[in-house]
N, C-alpha and C positions, 0 to 999 in steps of 0.2 A: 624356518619361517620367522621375520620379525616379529615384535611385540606391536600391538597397537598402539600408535604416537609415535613411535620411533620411524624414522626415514631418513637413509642414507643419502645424499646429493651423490651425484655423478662425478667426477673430475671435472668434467668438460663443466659442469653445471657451477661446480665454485668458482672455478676459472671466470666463468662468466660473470659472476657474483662480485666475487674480488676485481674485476676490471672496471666493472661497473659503478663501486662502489670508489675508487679510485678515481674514475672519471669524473665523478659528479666534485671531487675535490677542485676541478679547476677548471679553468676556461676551455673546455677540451674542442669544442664545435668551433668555437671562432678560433682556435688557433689551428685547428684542421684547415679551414677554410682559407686563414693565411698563406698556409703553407700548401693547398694545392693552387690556388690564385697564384704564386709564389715560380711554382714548377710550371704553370701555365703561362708566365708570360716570358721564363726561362725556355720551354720548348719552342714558341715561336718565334725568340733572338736565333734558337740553332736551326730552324726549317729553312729549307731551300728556295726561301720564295724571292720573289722580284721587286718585291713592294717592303724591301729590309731599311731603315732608315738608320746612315752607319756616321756617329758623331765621334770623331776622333780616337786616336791608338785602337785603330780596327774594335771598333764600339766596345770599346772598356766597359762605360759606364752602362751602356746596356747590358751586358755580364752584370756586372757588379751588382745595380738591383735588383735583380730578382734573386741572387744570392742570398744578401740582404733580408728581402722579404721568408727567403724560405728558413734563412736560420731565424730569424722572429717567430715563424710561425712554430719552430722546435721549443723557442724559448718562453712561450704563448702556455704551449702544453706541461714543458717540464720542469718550468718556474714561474708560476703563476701569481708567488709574491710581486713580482714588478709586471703584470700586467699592464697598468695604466702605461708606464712609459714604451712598455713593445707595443701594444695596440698604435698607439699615435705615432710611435716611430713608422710601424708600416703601413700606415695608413696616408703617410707623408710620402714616404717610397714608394708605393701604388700612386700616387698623384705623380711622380717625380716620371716612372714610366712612361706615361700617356706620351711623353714627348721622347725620351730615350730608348724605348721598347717597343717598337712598334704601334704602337697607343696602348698602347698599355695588355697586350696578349691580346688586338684585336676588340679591348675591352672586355672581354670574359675575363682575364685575369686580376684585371685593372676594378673589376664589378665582386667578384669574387674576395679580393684582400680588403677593400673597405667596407664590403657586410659582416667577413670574418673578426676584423679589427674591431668593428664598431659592438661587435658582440662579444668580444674579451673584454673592451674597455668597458661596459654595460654590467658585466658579472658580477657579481660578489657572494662570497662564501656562505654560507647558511650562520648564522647564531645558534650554538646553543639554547635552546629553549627556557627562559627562565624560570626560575623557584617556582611555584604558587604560592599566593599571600596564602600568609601565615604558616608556612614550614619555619622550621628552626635552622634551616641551610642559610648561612648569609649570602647576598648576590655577588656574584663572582667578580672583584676589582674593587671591594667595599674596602674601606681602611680598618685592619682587624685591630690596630694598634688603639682606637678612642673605645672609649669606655659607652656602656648603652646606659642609655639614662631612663629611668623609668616614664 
């Protein structure tokens, strides 16, 4: 029998802990959203339908965007340093769809990558919390080289 206070997590339970704790490090919804906006307006370039709109070397560039869109939305989640410039990259590419893609996945995909976009571009990191006045911790970025003057 354990001690009272002491409680073991599960595997499954840190797993979950640790993901979550990870997620929250980066734009992780808006670049999900990217990236299934992304495969969404990729699956209906490859559907068998009648109403395929095909612009030159057997629709390159319909491939090509939603490519595009879906490596952004990888690069959304697992480089979230340059956010600002994937968000507006595919959120240019979702525009770029609407006329090379079908309209863009029918518009579900084309509606998808610029909510996703618009929600990495929107992100930002948390700040550490600062000192409270009057702790002896100086704030973090302070010049420790000047002298304090009384």
């Amino acid at each position: 029998m354990t001690g009272a206070g002491t409680h073991r997590a599960s595997p499954g339970a840190r797993a979950w802990r640790g993901f979550r704790i990870w997620r929250r490090t980066r734009p992780f919804w808006g670049g999900l959203l990217v990236l299934l906006g992304g495969a969404e307006i990729l699956f209906t370039v490859w559907a068998p339908l009648g109403v395929v709109l095909h612009v030159g070397m057997q629709n390159f560039i319909g491939y090509l965007m939603p490519l595009v869109i879906v490596l952004l939305g990888v690069l959304l989640i697992f480089h979230p340093a340059q956010r600002v410039f994937y968000s507006l990259i595919a959120m240019i590419c979702a525009l770029a769809t609407f006329i090379t893609s079908n309209m863009g996945g029918f518009l579900v995909g084309l509606l998808l990558t610029l909510v996703g976009g618009a929600l990495a571009f929107a992100w930002a990191p948390i700040d550490p919390e600062p000192a409270p006045p009057g702790s002896d911790q100086p704030p973090t970025g302070a010049d420790q080289s000047a002298p304090a003057t009384p």
